[in-house]
C-alpha atoms as a printed R data frame, in Angstrom:
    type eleno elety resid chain resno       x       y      z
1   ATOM     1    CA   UNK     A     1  26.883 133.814 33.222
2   ATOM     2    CA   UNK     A     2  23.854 133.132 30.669
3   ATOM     3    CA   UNK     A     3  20.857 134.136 32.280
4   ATOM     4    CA   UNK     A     4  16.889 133.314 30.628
5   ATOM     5    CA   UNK     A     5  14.780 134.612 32.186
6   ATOM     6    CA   UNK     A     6  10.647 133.666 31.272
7   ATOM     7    CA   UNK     A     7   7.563 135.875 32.121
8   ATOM     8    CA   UNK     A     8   4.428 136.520 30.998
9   ATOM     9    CA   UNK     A     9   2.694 132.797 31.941
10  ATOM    10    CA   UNK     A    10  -0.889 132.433 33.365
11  ATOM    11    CA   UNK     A    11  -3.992 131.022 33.754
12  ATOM    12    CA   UNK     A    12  -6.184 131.447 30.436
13  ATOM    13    CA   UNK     A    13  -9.531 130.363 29.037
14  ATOM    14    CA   UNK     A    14  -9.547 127.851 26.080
15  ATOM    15    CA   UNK     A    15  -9.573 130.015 23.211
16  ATOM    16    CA   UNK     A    16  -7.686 132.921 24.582
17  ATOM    17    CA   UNK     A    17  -3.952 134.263 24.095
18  ATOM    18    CA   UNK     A    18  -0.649 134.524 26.125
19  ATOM    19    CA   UNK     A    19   2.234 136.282 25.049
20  ATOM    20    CA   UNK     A    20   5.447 134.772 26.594
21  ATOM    21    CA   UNK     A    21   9.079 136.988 26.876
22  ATOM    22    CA   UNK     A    22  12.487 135.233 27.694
23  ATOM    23    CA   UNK     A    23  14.915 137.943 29.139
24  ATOM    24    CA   UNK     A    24  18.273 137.087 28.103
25  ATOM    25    CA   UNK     A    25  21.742 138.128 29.400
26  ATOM    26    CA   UNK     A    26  25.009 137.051 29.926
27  ATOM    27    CA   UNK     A    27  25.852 136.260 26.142
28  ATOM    28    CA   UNK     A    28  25.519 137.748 22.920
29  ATOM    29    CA   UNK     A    29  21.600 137.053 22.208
30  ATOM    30    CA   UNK     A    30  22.245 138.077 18.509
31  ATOM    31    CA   UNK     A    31  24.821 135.163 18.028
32  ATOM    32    CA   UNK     A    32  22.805 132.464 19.017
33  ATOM    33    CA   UNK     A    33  19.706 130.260 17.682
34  ATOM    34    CA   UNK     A    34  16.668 129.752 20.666
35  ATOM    35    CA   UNK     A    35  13.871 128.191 20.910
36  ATOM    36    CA   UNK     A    36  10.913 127.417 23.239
37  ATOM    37    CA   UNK     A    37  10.169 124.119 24.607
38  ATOM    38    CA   UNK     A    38   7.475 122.850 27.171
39  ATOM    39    CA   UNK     A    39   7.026 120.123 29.263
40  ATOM    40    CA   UNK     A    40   3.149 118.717 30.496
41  ATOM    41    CA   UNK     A    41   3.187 116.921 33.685
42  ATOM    42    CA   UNK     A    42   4.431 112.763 33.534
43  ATOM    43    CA   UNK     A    43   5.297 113.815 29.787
44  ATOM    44    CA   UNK     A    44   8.659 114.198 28.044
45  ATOM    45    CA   UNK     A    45  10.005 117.731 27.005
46  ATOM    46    CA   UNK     A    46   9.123 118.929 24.003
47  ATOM    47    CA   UNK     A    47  10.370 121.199 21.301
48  ATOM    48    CA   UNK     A    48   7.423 123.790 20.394
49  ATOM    49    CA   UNK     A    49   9.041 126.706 18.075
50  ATOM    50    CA   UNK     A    50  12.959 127.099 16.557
51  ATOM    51    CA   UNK     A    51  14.382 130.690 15.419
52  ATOM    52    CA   UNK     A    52  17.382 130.832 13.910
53  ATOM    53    CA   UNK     A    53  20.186 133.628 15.576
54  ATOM    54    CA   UNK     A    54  18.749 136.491 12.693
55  ATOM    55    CA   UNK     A    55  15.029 135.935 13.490
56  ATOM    56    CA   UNK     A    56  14.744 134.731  8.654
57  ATOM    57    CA   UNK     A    57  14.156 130.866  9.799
58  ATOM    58    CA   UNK     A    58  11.379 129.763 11.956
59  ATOM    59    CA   UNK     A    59  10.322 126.334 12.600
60  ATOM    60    CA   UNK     A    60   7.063 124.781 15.109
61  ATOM    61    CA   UNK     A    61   5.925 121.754 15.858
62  ATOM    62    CA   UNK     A    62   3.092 120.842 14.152
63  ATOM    63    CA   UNK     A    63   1.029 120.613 17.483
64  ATOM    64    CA   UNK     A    64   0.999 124.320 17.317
65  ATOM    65    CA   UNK     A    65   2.070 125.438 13.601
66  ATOM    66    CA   UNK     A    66  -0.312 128.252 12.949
67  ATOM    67    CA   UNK     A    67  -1.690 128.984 16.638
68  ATOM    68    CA   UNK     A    68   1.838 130.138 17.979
69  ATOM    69    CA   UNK     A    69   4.490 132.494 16.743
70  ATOM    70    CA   UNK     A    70   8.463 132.771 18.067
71  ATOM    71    CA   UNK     A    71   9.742 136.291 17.207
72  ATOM    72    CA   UNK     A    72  12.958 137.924 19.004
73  ATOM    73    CA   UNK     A    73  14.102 141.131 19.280
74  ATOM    74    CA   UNK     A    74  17.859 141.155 19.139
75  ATOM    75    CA   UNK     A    75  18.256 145.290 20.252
76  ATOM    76    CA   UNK     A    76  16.703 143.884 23.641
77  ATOM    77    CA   UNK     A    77  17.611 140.675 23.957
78  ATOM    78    CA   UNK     A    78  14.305 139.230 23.754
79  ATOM    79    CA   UNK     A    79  12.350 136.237 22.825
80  ATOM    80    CA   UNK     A    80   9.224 135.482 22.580
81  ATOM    81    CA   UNK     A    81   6.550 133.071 21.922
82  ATOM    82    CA   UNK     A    82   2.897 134.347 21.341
83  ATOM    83    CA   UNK     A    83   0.422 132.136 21.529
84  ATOM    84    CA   UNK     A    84  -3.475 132.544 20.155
85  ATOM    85    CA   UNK     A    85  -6.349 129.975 20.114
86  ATOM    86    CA   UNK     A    86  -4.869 128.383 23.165
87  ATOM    87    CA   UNK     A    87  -5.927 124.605 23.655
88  ATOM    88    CA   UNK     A    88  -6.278 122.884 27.206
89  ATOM    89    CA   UNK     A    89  -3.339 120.442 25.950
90  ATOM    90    CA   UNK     A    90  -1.081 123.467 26.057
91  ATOM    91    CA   UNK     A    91  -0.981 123.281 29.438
92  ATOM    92    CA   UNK     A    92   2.808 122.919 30.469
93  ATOM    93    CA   UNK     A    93   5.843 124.757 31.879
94  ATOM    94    CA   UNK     A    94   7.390 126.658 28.544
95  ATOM    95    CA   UNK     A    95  10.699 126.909 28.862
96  ATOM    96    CA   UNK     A    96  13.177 129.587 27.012
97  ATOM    97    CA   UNK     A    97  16.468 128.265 25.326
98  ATOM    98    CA   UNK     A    98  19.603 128.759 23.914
99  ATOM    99    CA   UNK     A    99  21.662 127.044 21.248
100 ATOM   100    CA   UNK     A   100  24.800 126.618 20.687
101 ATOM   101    CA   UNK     A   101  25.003 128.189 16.847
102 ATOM   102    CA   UNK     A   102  23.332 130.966 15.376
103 ATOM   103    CA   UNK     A   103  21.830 128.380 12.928
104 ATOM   104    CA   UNK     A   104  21.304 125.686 15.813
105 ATOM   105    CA   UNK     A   105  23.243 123.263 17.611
106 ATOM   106    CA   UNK     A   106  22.504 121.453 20.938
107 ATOM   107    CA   UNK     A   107  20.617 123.255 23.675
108 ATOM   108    CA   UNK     A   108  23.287 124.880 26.227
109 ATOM   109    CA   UNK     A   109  20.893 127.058 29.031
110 ATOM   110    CA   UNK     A   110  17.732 126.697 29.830
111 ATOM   111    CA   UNK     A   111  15.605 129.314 31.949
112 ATOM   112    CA   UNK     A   112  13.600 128.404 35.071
113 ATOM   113    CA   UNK     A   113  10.458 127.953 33.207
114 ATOM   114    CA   UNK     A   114   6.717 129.621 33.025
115 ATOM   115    CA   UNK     A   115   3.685 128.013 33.401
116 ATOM   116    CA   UNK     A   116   0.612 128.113 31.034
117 ATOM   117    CA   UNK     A   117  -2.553 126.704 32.332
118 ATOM   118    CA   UNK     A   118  -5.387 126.405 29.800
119 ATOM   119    CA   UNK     A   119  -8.826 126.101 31.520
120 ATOM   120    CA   UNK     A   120 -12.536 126.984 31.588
C-alpha cells in the first residue's frame, strides 16, 4: 500500500523558509517520478515542482522558479520541497505525489497534505 507521508509545514513570516519532507513507502520510491502540488483555499490544485524518478530533471512553475527547490533522496525514500523567500500567496496545503513513470505519467497517490501559512 503506497503511503506519502508530508511534514515539516508551518506558520512563517513573509520572507522566511520552510523545508517540506514527503515520507514514502509502500513502492519503489526510486522507480517513480513525484512532484509537489498545492492547493489555496476556493482555488484549483496546482502543480508547483516536477522531479523526474533519478532526481537529473527538475521542472517548477514559474510562480515559484527560483524561490523553491524539489530534491529527493532515493536511499531514504524522501522528497522534498524547500522553499526560501516565502510569499503570503504561498499559502496552501502542499501536497506530496507520485507518478506513474520514472519520467512522469499521471498522478497515482497523493499524501494527506501539509499546510504552509505565510503571514506577518
Amino acid at each position: 500500500q503506497v503511503q506519502l507521508v508530508e511534514s515539516g509545514g508551518g506558520l512563517v513570516q513573509p520572507g522566511g523558509s520552510l523545508r517540506l519532507s514527503c515520507a514514502a513507502s509502500g513502492f519503489t520510491f526510486r522507480q517513480n517520478a513525484m512532484s509537489w502540488y498545492r492547493q489555496a483555499p476556493g482555488k484549483e490544485r496546482e502543480l508547483v515542482a516536477f522531479i523526474r524518478s533519478t532526481g537529473e530533471y527538475t521542472n517548477y512553475s514559474e510562480l515559484v522558479k527560483g524561490r523553491f527547490t524539489i530534491s529527493r533522496d532515493n536511499a531514504k525514500n524522501t522528497l522534498y520541497l524547500q522553499m526560501n523567500s516565502l510569499k503570503p500567496e504561498d499559502t496552501a496545503v502542499y501536497f506530496c505525489t507520485k507518478h506513474l513513470w520514472a519520467h512522469g505519467g499521471r498522478a497515482t497517490d497523493w499524501g494527506q497534505g501539509a499546510q504552509v501559512t505565510v503571514s506577518s
